[in-house]
C-alpha positions as CSV (number, residue, x, y, z in Angstrom):
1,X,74.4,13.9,-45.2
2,X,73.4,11.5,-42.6
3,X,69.7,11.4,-42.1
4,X,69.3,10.8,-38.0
5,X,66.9,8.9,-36.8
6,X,64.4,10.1,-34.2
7,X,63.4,8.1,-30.7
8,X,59.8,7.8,-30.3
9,X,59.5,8.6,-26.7
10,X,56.3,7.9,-24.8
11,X,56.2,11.5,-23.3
12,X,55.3,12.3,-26.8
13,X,52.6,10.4,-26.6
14,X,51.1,11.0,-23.6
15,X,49.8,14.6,-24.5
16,X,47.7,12.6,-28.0
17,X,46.6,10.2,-25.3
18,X,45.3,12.6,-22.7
19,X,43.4,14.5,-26.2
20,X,41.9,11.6,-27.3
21,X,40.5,10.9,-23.9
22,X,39.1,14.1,-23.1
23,X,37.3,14.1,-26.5
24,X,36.1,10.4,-25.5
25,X,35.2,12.2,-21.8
26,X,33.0,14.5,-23.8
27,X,31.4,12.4,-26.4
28,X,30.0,10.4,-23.2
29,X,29.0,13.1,-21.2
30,X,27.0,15.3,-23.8
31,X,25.2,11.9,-24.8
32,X,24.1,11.2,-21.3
33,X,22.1,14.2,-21.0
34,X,19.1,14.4,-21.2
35,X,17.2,15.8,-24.7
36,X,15.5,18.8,-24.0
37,X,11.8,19.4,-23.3
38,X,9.8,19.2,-26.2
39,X,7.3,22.5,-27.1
40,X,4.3,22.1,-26.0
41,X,2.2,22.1,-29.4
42,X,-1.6,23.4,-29.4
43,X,-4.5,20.9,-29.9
44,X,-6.3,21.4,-33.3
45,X,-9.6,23.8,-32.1
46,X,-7.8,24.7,-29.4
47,X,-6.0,28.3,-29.3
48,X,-7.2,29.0,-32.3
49,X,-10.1,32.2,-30.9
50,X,-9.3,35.3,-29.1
51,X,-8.1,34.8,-25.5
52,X,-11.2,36.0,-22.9
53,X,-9.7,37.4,-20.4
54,X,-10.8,36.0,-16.8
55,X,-11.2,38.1,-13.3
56,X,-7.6,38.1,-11.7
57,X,-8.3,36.3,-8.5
58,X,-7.8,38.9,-5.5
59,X,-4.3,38.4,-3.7
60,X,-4.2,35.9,-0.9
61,X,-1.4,36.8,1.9
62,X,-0.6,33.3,1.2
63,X,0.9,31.7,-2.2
64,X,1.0,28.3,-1.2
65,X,0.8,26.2,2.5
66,X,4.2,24.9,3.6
67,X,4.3,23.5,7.2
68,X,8.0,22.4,8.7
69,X,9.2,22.0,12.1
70,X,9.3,25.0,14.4
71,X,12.4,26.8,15.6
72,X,11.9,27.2,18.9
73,X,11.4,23.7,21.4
74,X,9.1,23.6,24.2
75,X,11.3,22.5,27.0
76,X,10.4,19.8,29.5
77,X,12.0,19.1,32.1
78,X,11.1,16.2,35.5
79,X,12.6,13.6,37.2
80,X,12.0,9.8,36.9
81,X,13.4,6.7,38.6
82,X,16.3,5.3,36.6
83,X,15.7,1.7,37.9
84,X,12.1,1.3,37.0
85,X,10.4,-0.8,34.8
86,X,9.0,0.0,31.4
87,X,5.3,0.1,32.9
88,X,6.3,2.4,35.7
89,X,8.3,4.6,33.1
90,X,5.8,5.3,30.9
91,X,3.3,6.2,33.6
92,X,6.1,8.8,35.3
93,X,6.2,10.2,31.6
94,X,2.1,10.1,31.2
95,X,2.3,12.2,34.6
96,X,4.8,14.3,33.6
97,X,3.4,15.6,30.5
98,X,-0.2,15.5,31.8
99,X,1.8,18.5,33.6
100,X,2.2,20.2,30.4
101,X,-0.8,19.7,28.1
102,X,-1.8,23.2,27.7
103,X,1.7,23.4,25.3
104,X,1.1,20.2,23.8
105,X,-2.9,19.7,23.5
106,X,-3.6,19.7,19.7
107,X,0.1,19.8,18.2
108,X,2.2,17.2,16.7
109,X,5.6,16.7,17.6
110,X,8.1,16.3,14.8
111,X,11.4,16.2,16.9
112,X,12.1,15.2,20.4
113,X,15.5,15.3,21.4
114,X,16.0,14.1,24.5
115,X,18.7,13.7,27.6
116,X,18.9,11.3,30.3
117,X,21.5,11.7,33.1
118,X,22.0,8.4,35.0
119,X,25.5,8.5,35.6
120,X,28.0,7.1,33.1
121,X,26.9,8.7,29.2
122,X,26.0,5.1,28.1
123,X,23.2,5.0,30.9
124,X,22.4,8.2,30.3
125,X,21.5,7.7,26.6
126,X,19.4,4.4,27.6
127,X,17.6,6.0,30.1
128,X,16.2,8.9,27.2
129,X,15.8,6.1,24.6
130,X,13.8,4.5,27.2
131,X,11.8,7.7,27.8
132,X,11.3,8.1,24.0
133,X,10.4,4.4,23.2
134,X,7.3,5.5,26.2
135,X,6.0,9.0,24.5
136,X,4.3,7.4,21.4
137,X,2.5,4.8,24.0
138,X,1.6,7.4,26.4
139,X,0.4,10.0,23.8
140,X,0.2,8.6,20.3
141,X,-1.8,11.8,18.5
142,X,1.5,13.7,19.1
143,X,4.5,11.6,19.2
144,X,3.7,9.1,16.7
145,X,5.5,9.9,13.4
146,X,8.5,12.4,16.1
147,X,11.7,12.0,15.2
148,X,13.6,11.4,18.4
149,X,17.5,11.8,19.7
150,X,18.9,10.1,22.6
151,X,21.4,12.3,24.6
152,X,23.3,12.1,27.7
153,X,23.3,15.3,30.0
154,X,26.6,15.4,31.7
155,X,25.4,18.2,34.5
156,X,22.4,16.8,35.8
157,X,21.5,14.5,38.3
158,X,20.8,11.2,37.8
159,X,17.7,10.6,36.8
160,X,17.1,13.9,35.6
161,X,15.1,13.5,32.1
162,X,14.9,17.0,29.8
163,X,13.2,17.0,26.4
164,X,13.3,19.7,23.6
165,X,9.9,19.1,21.9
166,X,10.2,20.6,18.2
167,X,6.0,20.5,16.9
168,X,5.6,20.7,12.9
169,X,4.5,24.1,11.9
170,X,1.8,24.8,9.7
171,X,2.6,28.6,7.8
172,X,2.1,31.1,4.6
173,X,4.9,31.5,1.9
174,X,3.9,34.5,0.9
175,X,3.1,36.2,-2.3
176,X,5.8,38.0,-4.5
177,X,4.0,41.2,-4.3
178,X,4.2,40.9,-0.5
C-alpha cells in the first residue's frame, strides 16, 4: 500500500496560533491585576476585651455635605456697546449686574454661559468672551474660579448680551433611613 503524504497547510495552523495567543492574552492580563487587599490583622492588646458598646449618635437629615452646581441659571439679560473699549465694557457690566445683586449678593458662580449678538457669529462670540474676560474684574468674590462659555445668539440684536449664571450649590445627601 502506498502511504500518502499529507500537505501541512497554514490554515491548520492558524487555529494552534490563535490558542496559544489567547492563553499568552490571559497569562498577561491576570498578572497585571492588582493582588488583593490584604486583611486587616488586629494589633496585639488590641481587640482582645469585650466590645463597650457606644451611644448611637442621633440621625442627622444629612449623611454627608456635597455642594455642585445648581440646575436652574439666573438669567441676565442688558445691552452694551459692541464698539467700546475694555474699560467702558467692564463698567457697562459693573452697572448691569449692580442691577441684579439681590440674586447674586453672597453666591459663587460656577458656570456662566454667555451670548453676544453683534452681527456675524464670530463677533458675536468675541463680544461674550469680552463680557466674560470683565466679570471676574468687576466682581471677583463671585466669578473668580466660573467656568464660562462663549456663544453667539442668532435672534438678538446686536449688542444684545444674555448670561445664564449657574452658582455652586451647597446641599444634604441624605441618610439611608431617609
Amino acid at each position: 500500500m502506498a502511504t500518502r503524504r499529507r500537505r501541512s497547510t497554514p490554515i491548520l495552523l492558524a487555529g494552534w496560533l490563535f490558542a496559544d495567543l489567547l492563553l499568552g492574552l490571559t497569562i498577561i492580563m491576570l498578572g497585571a491585576q492588582a493582588p488583593p487587599p490584604r486583611p486587616v490583622v488586629p494589633v496585639a492588646g488590641e481587640g482582645t476585651g469585650t466590645p463597650t458598646p457606644t451611644p448611637s449618635p442621633t440621625p442627622s437629615p444629612c449623611a454627608t455635605r456635597i455642594g455642585g452646581v445648581g440646575a436652574r441659571p439666573t438669567k441676565i439679560t442688558f445691552r452694551v456697546n459692541p464698539g467700546a473699549g475694555d474699560g467702558a465694557l467692564a463698567a457697562k457690566v459693573r452697572k448691569e449686574l449692580l442691577k441684579h445683586r439681590k440674586h447674586l449678593a453672597g453666591r459663587h458662580a460656577g458656570m456662566v454661559l454667555t451670548f453676544g449678538a453683534n452681527g456675524a457669529a464670530g463677533e458675536g462670540v468675541r463680544l461674550a468672551t469680552r463680557v466674560n474676560t470683565a466679570l471676574p474684574k468687576t466682581y471677583p468674590n463671585i466669578f473668580r474660579t466660573a467656568a464660562t462659555r462663549n456663544f453667539h445668539d442668532l435672534s438678538a440684536p446686536s449688542g444684545s448680551i444674555s448670561m445664564e449664571v449657574y452658582f455652586v450649590t451647597d446641599g444634604c445627601a441624605p441618610t439611608p433611613e431617609n
